[in-house]
N, C-alpha and C positions, 0 to 999 in steps of 0.2 A: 032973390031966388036961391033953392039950396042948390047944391051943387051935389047930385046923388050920385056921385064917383068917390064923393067922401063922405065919412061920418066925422063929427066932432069928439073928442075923448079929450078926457083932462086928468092932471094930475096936480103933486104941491108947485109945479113948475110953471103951470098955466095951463091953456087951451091948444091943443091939436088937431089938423087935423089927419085923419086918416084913413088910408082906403076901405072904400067900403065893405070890401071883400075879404080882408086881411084877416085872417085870426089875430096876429100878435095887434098889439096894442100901442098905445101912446108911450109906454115907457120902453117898451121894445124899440119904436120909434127913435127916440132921443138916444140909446144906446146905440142903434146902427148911424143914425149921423154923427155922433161921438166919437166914434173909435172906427173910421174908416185905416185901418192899420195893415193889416197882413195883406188884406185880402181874401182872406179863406171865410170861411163858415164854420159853423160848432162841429165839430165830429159828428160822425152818426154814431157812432155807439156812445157818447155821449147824450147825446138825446137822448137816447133809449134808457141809458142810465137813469136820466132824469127823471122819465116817466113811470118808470119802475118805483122811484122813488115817489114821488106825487100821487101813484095808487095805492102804494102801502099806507100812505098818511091819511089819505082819505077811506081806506079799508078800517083804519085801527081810528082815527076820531068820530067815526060810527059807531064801532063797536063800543065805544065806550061812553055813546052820547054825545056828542062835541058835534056832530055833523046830520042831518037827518039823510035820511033813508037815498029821498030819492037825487038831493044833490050829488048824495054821495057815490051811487050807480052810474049819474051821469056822467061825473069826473071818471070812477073808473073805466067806464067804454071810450071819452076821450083817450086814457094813457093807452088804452088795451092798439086803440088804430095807429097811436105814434109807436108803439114797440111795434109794431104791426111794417111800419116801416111808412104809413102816411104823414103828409103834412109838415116834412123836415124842412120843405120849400119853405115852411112859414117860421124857424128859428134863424133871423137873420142879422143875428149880431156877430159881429165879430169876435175870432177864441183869444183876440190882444186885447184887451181892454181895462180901465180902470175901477177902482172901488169893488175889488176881490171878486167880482163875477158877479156882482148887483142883477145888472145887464141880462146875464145867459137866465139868471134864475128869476127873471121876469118874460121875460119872454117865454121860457116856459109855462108858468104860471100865467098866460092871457091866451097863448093858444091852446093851453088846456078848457082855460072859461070859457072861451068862446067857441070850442069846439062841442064843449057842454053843455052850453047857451043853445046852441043848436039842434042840438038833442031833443032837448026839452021841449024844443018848439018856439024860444025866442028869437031875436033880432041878433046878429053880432054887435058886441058894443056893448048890451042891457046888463050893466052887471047886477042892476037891480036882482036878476035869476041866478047868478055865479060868479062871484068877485074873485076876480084873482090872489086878492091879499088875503081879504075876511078867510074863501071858501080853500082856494086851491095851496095855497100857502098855509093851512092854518095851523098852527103849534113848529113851526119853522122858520126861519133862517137862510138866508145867504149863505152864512159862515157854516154851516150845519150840513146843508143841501149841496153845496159845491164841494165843498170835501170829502162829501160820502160819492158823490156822482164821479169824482174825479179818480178816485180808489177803486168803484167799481167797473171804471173805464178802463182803467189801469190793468186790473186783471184779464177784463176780456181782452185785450189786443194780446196781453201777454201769451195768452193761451193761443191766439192765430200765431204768434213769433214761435212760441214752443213748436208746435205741428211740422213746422215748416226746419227747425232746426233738429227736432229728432231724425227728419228723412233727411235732414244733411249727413249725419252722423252714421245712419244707415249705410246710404251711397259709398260717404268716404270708408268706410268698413269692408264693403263691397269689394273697392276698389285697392283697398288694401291685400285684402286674399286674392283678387287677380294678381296683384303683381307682387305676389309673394317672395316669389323664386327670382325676380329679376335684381342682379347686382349693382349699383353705381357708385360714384364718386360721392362721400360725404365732403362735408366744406363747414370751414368756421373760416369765421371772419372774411369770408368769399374768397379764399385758397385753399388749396385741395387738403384736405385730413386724412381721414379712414373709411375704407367702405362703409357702404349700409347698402340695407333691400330699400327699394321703391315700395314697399307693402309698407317697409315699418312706420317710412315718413309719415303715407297715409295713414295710417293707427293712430299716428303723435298727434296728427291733427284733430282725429276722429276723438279720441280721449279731451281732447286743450276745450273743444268745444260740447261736448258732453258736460264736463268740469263746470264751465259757463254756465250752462243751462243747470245742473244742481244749484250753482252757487245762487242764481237766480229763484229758485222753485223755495229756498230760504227764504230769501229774500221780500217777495213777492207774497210772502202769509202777512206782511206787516201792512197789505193792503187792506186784509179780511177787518181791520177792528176800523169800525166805521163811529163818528162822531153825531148822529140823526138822535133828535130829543136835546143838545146840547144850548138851541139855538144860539142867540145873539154869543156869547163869550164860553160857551161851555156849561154856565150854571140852570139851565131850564128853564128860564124863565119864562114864559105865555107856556109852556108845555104841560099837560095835564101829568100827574104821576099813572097813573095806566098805562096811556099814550106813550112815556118814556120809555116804561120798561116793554112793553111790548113791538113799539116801531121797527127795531132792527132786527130781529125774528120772521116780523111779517117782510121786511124789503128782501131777506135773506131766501124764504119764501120764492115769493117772485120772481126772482132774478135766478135763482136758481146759485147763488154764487154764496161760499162759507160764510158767511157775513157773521158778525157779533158787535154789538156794544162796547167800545174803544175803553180798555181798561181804567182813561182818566181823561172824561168830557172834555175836560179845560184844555187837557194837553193835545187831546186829537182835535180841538179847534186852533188851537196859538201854533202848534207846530208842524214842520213838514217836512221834517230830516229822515222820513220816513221813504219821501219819492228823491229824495237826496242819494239816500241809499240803492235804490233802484236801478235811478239813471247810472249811477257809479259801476255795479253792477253791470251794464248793458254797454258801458264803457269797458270792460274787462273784457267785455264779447268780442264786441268790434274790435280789440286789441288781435286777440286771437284769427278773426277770420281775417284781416287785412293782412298780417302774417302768414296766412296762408295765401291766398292771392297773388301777394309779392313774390311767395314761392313760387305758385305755378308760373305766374308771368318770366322767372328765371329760370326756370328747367326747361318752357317752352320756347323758350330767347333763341333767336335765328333766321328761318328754321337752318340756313348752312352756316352760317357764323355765330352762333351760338352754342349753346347746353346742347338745344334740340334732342333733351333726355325723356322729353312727352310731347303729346298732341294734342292742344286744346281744339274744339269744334270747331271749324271756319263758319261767322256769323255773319259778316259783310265786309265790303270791303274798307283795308286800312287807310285809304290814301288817293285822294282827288290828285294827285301828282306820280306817284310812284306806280305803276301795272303790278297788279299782283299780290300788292302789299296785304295782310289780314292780321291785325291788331290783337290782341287778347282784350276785346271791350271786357266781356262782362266782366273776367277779373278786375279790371279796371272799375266799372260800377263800382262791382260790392267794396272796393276798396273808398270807393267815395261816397256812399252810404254809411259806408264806416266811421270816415272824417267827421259827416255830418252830425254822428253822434255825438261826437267826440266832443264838438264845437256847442252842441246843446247841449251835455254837460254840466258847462262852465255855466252859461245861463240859469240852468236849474238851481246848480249851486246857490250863488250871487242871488237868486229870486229866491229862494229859503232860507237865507242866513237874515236876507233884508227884511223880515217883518218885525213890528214892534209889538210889547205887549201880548195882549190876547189875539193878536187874528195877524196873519200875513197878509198885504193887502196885494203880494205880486203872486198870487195864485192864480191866474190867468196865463201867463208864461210857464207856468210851471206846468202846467196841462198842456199848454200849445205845445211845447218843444217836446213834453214826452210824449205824448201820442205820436208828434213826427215821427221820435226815435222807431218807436214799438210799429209805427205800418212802414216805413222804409225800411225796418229792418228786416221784416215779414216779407215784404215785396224782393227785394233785394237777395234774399237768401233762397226764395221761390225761384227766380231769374239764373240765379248759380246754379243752383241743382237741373234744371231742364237744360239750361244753354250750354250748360260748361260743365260741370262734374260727372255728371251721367255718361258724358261721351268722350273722356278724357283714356286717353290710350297711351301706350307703352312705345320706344323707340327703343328694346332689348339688346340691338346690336351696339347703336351709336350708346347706350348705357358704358357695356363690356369694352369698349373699343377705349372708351375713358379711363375706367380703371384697371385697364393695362396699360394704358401709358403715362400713368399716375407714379409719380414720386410717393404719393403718402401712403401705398402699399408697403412701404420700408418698417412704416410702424410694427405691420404684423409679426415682421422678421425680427425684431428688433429684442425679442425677448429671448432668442434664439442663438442670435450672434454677439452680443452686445452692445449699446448703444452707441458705443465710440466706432464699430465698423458700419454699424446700420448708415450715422451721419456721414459718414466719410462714400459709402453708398449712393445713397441722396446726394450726396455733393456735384458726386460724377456724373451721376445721371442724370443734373439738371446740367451739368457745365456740356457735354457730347451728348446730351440728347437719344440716349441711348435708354431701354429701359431697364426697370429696378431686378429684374427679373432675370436677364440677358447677363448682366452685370455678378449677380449672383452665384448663376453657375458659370459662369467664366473663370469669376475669382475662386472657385469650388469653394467656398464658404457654405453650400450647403446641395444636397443631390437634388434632381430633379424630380423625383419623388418627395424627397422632403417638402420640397418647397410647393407642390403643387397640394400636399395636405395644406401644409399651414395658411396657403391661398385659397383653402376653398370656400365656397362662398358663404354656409353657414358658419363656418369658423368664426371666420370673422369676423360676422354681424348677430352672433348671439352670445350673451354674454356669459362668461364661466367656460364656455367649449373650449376656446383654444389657449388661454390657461392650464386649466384641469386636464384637456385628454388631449389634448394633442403638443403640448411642451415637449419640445425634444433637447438630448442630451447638448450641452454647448461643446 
């Protein structure tokens, strides 16, 4: 008796069976019990990718003969409802796996048939009406297919991370001309130095991560030269010459993204120092934002035993033990968002340096780990900007309070009186605890006029002023 919960499907592996409802197929099948790895599923813009790419190839081996009429409309309305955003439920391989992405680009390729099978009016299964290899695959490649899908994945995420890091950039900007006018305690090596504004800090960050995103927006064109027509090694073979020169034009088309034909077939299939670069890149980011984070979490440190030179937004509370406690989570997040990248990296690295020959066969990791980067890093920097940047305030008095009773005001003076009384100044003022100011006009080393120029607040946080027009006579 059959068992109509199943259909039977086969490959060179032997007989399957499989549901009978399923678009993907028998080699989807063996890929999802293969590679039970992460856990996750294929991206969705990944999918999307894919079927972008799956209609351009059946648009253009029409156009040139290779595919007839009506197969070929039915493949395109299959892609058109997975860009659409249907039937992602049915790509269920896992994004770990081996043999370069076989896997994702067959399962592609069976729920496109069989969503075209359907179409048509056939049975799921009949590939007699739409083979996944013959129709949906045809003049392509794994090696071809996954590396163009995985550059065109690349870009779109990039572009949500962008979005979300220009309104960082913003904010911090914002936030910089609020607190323009407010003076505090600068610090190296986390002991006090020389004034600076609270505006400027914000600027330095706003610029560092700005910088990032240029360096990225570089970067990231090396995604545009896609490898499609290359098939199996680079050199075209099953691909028509029409088909070649015309496929990445029409996927470029579709997708709506700069696409061009990869300056050198062979090299955009053998190599991927390309998302090497990228990832590195997206590492210089997270370099920048976790530096800032670490910032705010130390300016906000206390709130009475601390800096308590700013006020991150209270989001819940700190402490199942302590009353009251209120943590700086998100900086904390994006700080571990950040790591995470960091740590994917190394990965990306190690999986691009390891292929041999013509094809890397660890391009599966190499997609998993950077799509993580690119949507935590998107999420992550969404999360900072609503929770914590936007509502980051100023503590103007406890700022002042700091640098007046700061030793490293000495500096200012120091061009003034000389540097052998400035330190002998500082000395005393750390040993009696008295301050640098008090000390000053005490020993009348300088009027209280004088010294309340050379203290002012732009003086001494822009540079060339108190140099140039405010040096007074020693």
């Amino acid at each position: 008796m059959v068992d109509r919960k199943f259909r039977i499907e086969e490959d060179s592996i032997g007989a399957k069976e499989v549901p009978a409802d399923a678009y993907y197929g028998v080699q989807s099948l063996r890929g999802c019990e293969n590679f039970p790895i992460s856990g996750q599923r294929i991206n969705d813009d990944m999918i999307v990718s894919l079927a972008e790419i799956k209609k351009g190839c059946a648009i253009v081996n029409n156009r040139v003969g290779l595919l007839d009429t009506k197969k070929a409309e039915a493949i395109e309305q299959a892609c058109d409802e997975i860009i659409a955003g249907k039937l992602h439920d049915q790509f269920i391989i896992d994004p770990v796996q081996g043999s370069a992405g076989t896997s994702i680009n067959m399962n592609a390729n069976e729920v496109i048939a069989n969503r075209a099978i359907e179409i048509l009016g056939g049975t799921l299964g009949d590939y007699s009406i739409i083979h996944p290899n013959d129709h949906v695959n045809y003049g392509q490649s794994t090696n071809d297919v996954i590396p163009s899908a995985g550059k065109m994945t690349t870009i779109k995420l990039w572009r949500k991370a962008e979005r979300e890091l220009v309104r960082l950039v913003e904010v911090l900007n914002e936030k910089a001309a609020e607190f323009n006018n407010i003076i505090k305690m600068g610090r190296t090596q986390m002991q006090d130095a020389v004034p600076i504004r609270l505006g400027q800090e914000f600027r330095a960050y706003a610029v560092a991560i700005k910088r990032g995103i240029d360096r990225m927006n570089m970067t990231i064109k090396e995604m545009e030269g896609i490898n499609m027509g290359g098939t199996a090694v680079g050199t075209g073979i099953n691909a028509d010459k029409e088909y070649f020169n015309e496929i990445c034009p029409e996927i470029a088309r579709i997708s709506g993204l700069n696409l061009k034909q990869a300056e050198d077939v062979i090299d955009g299939t053998a190599n991927l120092d390309s998302f090497a670069a990228v990832s590195a890149n997206l590492k210089s980011l997270a370099v920048a934002l976790s530096k800032m984070a670490n910032d705010l979490r130390l300016m906000s440190s206390g709130p009475r035993c601390g800096f308590n030179e700013i006020n991150l937004p209270s989001m819940q509370n700190g402490s199942s033990i302590m009353p009251g406690k209120v943590n700086p989570v998100i900086p904390e997040v994006l700080s571990q968002v950040c790591y995470l990248i960091m740590g994917n990296d190394v990965t990306i690295t190690k999986a691009c340096e390891g292929g041999q020959l013509e094809l890397n066969a660890f391009e599966p990791v190499v997609y998993y780990s950077l799509f993580q980067e690119l949507t935590t890093l998107a999420n992550g920097v969404h999360t900072f900007i609503i929770h914590c940047a936007e509502g980051i305030t100023a503590n103007e008095e406890r700022c002042k309070e700091l640098v007046d009773g700061s030793v490293g005001i000495v500096t200012a003076i120091c061009p003034h009186v000389g540097y052998k009384r400035a330190a002998a100044v500082a000395k005393k003022a750390i040993k009696t605890g008295e301050s640098v100011r008090k000390l000053i006009i005490d020993e009348k080393l300088l009027s209280e006029d004088e010294l309340n120029k050379i203290l002012e607040p732009v003086g001494m946080t822009t540079p060339g002023i108190a140099a140039e027009e405010l040096l007074l006579t020693k």
